[in-house]
N, C-alpha and C positions, 0 to 999 in steps of 0.2 A: 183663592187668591190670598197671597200672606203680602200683611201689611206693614211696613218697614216704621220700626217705633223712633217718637222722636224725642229729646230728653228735653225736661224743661228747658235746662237753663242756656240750650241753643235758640228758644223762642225770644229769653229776653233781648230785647234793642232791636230785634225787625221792623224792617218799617213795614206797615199796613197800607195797602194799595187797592183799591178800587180794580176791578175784571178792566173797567175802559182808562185805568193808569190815573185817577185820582190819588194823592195821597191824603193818608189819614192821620198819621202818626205814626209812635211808634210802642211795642210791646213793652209795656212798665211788671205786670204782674198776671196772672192766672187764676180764675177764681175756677172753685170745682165744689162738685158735692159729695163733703168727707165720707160717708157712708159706700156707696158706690166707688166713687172716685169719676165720675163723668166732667167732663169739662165746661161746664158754662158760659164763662165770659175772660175776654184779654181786657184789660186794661189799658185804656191809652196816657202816654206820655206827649209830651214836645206836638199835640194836635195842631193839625194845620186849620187855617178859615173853613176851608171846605167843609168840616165838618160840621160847622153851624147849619147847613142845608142839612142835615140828613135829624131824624126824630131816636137822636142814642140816649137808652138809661144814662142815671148818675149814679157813682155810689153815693155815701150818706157827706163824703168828701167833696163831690162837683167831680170827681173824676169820669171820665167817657167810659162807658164798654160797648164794648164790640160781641157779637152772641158770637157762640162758638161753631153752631151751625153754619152762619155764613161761609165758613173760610172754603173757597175755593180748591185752592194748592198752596204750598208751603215748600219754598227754595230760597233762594236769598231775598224773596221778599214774604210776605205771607199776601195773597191774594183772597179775595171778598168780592162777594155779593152785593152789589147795592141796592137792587131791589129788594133784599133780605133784612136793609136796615133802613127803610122807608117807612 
C-alpha cells in the first residue's frame, strides 16, 4: 500500500481536532528528529480551553505539543486521538 506524502507547509494552520470533534488548536510548527527525519510533535497555536483537560508536554516556551503518533487522519482538519494524549 503506497502512502500519499504530505508537504510540510500544507500542515501549517490546521486545526487539530479531537476523533469526538473537540478542538485543540491549530498547527504552529513541526518538530522531528534531524537524523532520521521522524516526526515527533505539532506544535499548537491559538489553543482552545479544552486543552487544559488533557496532560500535553510544553516546550521550554509553555507552547503545547501534540505527539505525532496520535494523529488519526489528516484532511482539512488533522484528527487525534484523545486517549493518546491523556
Amino acid at each position: 500500500m503506497q502512502t500519499e506524502k504530505i508537504v510540510y507547509s500544507n500542515l501549517l494552520g490546521k486545526m487539530i481536532v479531537t476523533k469526538e470533534g473537540k478542538r485543540l488548536g491549530f498547527i504552529k510548527d513541526i518538530t522531528f528528529e534531524t537524523k532520521s527525519g521522524e516526526l515527533i510533535n505539532m506544535v499548537l497555536k491559538d489553543v482552545t480551553p479544552y486543552t487544559r483537560n488533557l496532560n500535553l508536554e510544553k516546550t521550554s516556551l509553555g507552547e503545547l505539543l501534540i505527539p505525532y503518533n496520535s494523529i488519526i487522519a489528516i484532511g482539512d482538519f488533522i484528527i487525534v486521538s484523545e486517549e493518546d494524549l491523556l
